[in-house]
N, CA, C and O of each residue as an XYZ file, in Angstrom:
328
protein
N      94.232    106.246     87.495
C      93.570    105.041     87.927
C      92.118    105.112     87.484
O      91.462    106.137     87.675
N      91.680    104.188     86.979
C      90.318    103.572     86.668
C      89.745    102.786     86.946
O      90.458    101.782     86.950
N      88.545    102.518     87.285
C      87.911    100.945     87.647
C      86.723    101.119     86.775
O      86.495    102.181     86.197
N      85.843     99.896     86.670
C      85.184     99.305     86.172
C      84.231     98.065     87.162
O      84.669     96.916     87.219
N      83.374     98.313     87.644
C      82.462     97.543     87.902
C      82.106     96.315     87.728
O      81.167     96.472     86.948
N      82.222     94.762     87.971
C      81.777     93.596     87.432
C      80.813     93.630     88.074
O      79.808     93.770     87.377
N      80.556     93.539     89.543
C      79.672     92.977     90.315
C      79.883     93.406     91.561
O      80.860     94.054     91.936
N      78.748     92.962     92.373
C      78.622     93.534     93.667
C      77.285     93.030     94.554
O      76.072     93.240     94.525
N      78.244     92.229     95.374
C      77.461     91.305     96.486
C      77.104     92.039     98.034
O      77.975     92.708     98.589
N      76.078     91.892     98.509
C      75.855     92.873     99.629
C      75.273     91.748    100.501
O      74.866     90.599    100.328
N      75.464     92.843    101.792
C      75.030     90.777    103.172
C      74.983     92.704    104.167
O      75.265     93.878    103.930
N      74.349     91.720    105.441
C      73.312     93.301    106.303
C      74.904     93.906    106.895
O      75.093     95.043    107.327
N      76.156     92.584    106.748
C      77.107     93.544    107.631
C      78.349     94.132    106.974
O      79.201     94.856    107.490
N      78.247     93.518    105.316
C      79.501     92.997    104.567
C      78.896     93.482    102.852
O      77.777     93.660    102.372
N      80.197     93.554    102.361
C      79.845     93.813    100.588
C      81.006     93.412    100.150
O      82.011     93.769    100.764
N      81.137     92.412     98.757
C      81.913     92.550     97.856
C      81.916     92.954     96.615
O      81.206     92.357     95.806
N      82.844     94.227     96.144
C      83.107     94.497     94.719
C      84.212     94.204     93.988
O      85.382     94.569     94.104
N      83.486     93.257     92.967
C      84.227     92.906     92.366
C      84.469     93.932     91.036
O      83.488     94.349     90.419
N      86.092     94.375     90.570
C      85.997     95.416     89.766
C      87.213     94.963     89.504
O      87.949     94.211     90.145
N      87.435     95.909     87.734
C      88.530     95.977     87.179
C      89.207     96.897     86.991
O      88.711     97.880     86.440
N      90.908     96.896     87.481
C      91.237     98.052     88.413
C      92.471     98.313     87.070
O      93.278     97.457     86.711
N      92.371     99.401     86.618
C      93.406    100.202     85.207
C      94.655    100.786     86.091
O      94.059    101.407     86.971
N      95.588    100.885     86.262
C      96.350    101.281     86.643
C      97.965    101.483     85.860
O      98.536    100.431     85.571
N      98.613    102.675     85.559
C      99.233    102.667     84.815
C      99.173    101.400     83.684
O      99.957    100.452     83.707
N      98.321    101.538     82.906
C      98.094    101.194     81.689
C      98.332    100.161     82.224
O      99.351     99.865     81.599
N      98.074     98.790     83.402
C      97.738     97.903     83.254
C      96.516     97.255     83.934
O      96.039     97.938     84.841
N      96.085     96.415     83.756
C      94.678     96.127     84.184
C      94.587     94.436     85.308
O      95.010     93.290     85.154
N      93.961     95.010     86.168
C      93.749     94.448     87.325
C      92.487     93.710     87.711
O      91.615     94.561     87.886
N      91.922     92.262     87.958
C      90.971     91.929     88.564
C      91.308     91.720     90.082
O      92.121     90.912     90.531
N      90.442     92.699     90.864
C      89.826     93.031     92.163
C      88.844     92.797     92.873
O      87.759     93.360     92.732
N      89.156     91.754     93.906
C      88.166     91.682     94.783
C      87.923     93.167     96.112
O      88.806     93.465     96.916
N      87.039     93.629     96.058
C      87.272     94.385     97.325
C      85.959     94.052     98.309
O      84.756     94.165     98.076
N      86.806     93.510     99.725
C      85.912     92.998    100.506
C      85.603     94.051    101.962
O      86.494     94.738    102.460
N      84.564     94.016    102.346
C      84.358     95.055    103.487
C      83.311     94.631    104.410
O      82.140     94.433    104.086
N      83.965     94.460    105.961
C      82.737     93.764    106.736
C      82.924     94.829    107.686
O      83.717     95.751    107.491
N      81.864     94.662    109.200
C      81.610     95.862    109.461
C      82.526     95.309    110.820
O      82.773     96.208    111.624
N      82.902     94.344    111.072
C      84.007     93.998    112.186
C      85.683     93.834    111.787
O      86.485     93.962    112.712
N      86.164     93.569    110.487
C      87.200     93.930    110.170
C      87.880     94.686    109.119
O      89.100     94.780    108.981
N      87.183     95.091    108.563
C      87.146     96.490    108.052
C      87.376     95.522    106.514
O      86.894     94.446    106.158
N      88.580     96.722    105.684
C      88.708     96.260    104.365
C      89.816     95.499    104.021
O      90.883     95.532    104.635
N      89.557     94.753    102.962
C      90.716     93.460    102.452
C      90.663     93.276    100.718
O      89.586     93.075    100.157
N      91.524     93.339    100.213
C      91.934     93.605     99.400
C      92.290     92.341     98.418
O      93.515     92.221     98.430
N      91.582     91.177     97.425
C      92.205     90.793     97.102
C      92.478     90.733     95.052
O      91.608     90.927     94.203
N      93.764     90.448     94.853
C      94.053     90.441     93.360
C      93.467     89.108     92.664
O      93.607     88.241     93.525
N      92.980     88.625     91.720
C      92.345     87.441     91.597
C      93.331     87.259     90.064
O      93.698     86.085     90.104
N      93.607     87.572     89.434
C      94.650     86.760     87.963
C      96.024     87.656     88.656
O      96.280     88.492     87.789
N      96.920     87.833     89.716
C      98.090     88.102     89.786
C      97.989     88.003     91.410
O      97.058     88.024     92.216
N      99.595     87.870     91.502
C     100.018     88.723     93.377
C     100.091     89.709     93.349
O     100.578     90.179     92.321
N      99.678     90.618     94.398
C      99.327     91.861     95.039
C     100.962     92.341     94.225
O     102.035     91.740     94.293
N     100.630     93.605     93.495
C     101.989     94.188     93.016
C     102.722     94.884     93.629
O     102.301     94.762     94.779
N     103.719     95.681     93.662
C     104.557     95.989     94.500
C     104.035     97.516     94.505
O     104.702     98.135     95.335
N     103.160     98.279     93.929
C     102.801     99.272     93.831
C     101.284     99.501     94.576
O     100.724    100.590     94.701
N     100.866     98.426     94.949
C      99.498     98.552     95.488
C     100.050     97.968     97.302
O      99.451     98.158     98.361
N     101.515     97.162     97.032
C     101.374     96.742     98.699
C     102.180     98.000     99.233
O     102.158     98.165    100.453
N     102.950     98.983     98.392
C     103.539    100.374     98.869
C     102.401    101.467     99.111
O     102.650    102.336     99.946
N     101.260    101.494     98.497
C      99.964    102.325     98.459
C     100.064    103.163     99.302
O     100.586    104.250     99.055
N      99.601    102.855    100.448
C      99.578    103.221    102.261
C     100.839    104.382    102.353
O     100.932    105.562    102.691
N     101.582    103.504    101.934
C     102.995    104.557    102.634
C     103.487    105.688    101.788
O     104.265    106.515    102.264
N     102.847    105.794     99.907
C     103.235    106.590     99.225
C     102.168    107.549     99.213
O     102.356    108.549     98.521
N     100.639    107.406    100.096
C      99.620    108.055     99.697
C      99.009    108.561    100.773
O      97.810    108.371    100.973
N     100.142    109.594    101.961
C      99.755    109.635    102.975
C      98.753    108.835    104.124
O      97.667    109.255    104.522
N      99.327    107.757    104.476
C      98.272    106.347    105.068
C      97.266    106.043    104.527
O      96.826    104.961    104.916
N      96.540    106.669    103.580
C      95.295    106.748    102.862
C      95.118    105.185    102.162
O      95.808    105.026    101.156
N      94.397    104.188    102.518
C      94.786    102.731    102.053
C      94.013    102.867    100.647
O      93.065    103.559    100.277
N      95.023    101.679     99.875
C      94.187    101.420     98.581
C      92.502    100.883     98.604
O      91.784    101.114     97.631
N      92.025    100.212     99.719
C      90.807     99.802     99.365
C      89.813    100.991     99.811
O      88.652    101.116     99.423
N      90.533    101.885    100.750
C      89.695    102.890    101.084
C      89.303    103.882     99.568
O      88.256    104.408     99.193
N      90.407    103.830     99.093
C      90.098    104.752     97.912
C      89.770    103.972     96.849
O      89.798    104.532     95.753
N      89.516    103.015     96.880
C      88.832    101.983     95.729
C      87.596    101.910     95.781
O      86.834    101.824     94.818
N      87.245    101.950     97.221
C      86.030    101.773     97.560
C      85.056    103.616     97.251
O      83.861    103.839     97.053
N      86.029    104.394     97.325
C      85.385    105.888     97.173
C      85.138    105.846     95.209
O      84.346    106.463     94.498
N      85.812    105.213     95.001
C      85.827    105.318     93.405
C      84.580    104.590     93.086
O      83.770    105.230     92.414
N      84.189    103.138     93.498
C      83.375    102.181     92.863
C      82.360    103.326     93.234
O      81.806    103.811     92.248
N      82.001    103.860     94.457
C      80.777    104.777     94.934
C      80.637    106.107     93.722
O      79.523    106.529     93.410
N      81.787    106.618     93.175
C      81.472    107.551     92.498
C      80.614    106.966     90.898
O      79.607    107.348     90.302
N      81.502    106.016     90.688
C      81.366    104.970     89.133
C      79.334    104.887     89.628
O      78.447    105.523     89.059
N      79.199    104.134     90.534
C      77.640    103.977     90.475
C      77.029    105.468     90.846
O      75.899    105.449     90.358
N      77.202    106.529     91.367
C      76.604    107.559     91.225
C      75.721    108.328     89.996
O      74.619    108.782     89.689
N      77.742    107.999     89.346
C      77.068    108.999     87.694
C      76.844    107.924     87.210
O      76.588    108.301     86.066
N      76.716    106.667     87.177
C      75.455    105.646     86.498
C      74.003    105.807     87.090
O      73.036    105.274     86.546
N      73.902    106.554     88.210
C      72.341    106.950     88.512
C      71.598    108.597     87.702
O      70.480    109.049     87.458
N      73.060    109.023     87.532
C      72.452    110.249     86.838
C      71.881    109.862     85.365
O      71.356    110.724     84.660
């Protein structure tokens, strides 16, 4: 898995990243939304949610896809600060 960065909107309680998500060699536009009262939401913007991202949770020890989407976009801007 890979992502790619488009953009990224921030508010004092909430953020959206918008990113492009590689996944077995196919490629994904991703909204990933995160507020500080209902946590994270997930949406696909050129397809429906695939059958491999709505199984995520249950193949990846509960570990949700936006949780680990969201650890990825954080690493992607890191080593763009180095």
């Amino acid at each position: 898995m890979s992502i790619k960065i488009n953009g990224i909107v921030k508010e004092d309680t909430a953020y959206d990243k918008e990113i492009t998500l590689t996944y077995e060699g196919q490629e994904y536009s991703v909204c990933l939304h995160w507020d500080k009262w209902d946590g994270y939401d997930i949406t696909f913007l050129d397809t429906v949610s695939p059958d491999w991202a709505d199984d995520w949770e249950d193949n990846n020890d509960g570990e949700s896809l936006a949780y680990v989407l969201d650890g990825l976009t954080d690493e992607v801007l890191e080593e763009s600060y180095l």
